[in-house]
N, C-alpha and C positions, 0 to 999 in steps of 0.2 A: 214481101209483107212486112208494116212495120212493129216494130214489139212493143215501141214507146208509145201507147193509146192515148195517157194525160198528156192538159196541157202543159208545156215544160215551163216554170214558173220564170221569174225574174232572179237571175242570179245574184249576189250577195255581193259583188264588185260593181254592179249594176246599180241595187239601193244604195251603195256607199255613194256612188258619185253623186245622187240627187243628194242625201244628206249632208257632203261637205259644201255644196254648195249653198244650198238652205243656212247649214249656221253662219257661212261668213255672210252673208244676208243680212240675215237677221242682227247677227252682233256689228257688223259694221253700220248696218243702220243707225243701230241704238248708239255705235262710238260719235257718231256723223252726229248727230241729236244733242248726247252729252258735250259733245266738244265746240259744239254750233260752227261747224263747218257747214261751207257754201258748195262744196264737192258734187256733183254729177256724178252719182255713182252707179253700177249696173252690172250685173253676175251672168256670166255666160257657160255652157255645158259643152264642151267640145266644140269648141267655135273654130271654125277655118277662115272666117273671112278677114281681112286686114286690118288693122284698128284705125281711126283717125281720130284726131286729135280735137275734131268737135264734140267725141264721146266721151269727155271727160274720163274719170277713171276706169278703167273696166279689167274684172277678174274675168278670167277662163278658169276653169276648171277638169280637166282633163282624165283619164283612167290610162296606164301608159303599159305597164307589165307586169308581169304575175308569178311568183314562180311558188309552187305546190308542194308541203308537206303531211307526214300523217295521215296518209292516204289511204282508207278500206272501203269495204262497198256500198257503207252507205254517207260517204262525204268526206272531207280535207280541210283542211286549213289554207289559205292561198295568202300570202305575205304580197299586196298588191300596192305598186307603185303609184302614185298622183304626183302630174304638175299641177300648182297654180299660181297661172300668168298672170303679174297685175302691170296694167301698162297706164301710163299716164302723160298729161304733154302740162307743161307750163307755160307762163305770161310775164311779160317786164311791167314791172310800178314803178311809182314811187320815183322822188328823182333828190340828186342832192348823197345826203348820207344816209336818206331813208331808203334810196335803190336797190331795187333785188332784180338782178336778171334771171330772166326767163329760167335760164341755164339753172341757177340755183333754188329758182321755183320749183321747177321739175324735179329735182334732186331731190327737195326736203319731202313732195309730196309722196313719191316711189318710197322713198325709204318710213315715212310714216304709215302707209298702205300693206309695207312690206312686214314692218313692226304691229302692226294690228293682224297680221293671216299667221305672225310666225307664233303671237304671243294664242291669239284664241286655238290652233290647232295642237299646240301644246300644254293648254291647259286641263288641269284635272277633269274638271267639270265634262269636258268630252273627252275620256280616259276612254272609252268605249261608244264615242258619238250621239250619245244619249237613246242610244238604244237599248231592247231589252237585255238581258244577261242572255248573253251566247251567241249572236252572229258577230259580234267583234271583241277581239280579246286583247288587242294591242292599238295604240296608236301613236306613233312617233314619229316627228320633224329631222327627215336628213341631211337636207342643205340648203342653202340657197344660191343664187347667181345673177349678174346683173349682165344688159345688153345695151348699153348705152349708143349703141351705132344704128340705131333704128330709123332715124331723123332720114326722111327727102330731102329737106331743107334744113337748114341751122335754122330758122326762126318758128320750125314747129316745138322743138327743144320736147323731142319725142322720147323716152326713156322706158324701159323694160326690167321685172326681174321675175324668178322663177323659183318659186320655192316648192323643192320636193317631200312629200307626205307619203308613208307607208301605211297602211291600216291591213293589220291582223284580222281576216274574216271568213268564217265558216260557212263553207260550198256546201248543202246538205238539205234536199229538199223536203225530210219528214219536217224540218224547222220552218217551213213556211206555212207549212198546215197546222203548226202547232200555237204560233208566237204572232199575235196582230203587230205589226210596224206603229208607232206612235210616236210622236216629235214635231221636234222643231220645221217637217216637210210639210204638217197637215194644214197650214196657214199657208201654205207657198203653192205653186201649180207651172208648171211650165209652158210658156209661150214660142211657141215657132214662129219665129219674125226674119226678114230676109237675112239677119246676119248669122243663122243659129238661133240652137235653143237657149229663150234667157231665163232666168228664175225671176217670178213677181211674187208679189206678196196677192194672196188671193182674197181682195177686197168686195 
């Protein structure tokens, strides 16, 4: 017979994932906008499938491990790991002294995509992911890392990097009965498309 009669809510490592993905959405949109880039861009949630290189830039967003402290019986703290993978491919212009190979296309865009997920996840303004006071108490950028060997071919000029995100978040289910969720999610919705769930903007 079982004791647990409710339904068991959405846990707190769960709402973080849709919310980190939501803001680098939403705020890369708007850098995309401010900076008048031509960029193909697109946010994915645990995506498995392979990337190509006709998908312009694309973020994964990942939840990866978790390890538990301050633990009694009615909740914890879980100090929870995220990747997010942005992968990109480049093109050759330009010719003369104006030429940029592909190779160095692909470089400046990775590392600009990489400087836009490292600077909005460490900034103040999401100290706590713009959520209410108390499901997230920390949020801090650990490292990053590039995979430059991704390429089938040299003329995909396919490049990878991975930056890892911790987020401080309270397992505790009276706080879901207590605290409505509100943000930067409630514009957003997620679509199940063959490649993964991706994040849209909910027009």
């Amino acid at each position: 017979m079982a004791l647990i009669n409710e339904i068991i809510p959405l846990q707190g490592f769960n709402v973080v994932t849709k919310r980190v993905g939501a803001i680098l959405l939403s705020e890369i949109t708007n850098q995309i906008a401010l900076q008048s880039l031509n960029d193909d861009f697109k946010v994915y949630l645990q995506r498995t499938v392979e990337y190509d290189k006709s998908e312009g830039v694309v973020i994964n967003v990942s939840s990866n491990t978790a390890s538990y402290s301050g633990q009694n019986q009615s909740g914890s703290q879980g100090d929870v790991s995220f990747t997010i993978d942005i992968y990109c491919s480049g093109n050759s212009s330009g010719s003369g002294i104006n030429h940029k190979s592909g190779d160095a296309d692909s470089s400046d865009r990775l590392d600009m995509y990489l400087g836009f997920c490292r600077y909005i996840m460490g900034h103040t303004k999401y100290k706590i992911l713009d959520f209410p006071p108390g499901l997230v108490t920390r949020v801090y950028v650990n490292s990053w890392q590039k995979d430059n060997t991704m390429s089938k071919d040299q003329s995909d000029y396919i490049r990878m990097a991975q930056l890892v995100v911790s987020v401080v978040v309270a397992e505790s289910q009276e706080m879901w009965e207590t605290q409505p969720l509100s943000g930067n999610d409630t514009t957003i919705k997620l679509s199940d498309t063959d490649k993964g769930y991706r994040l849209i903007f909910n027009n």
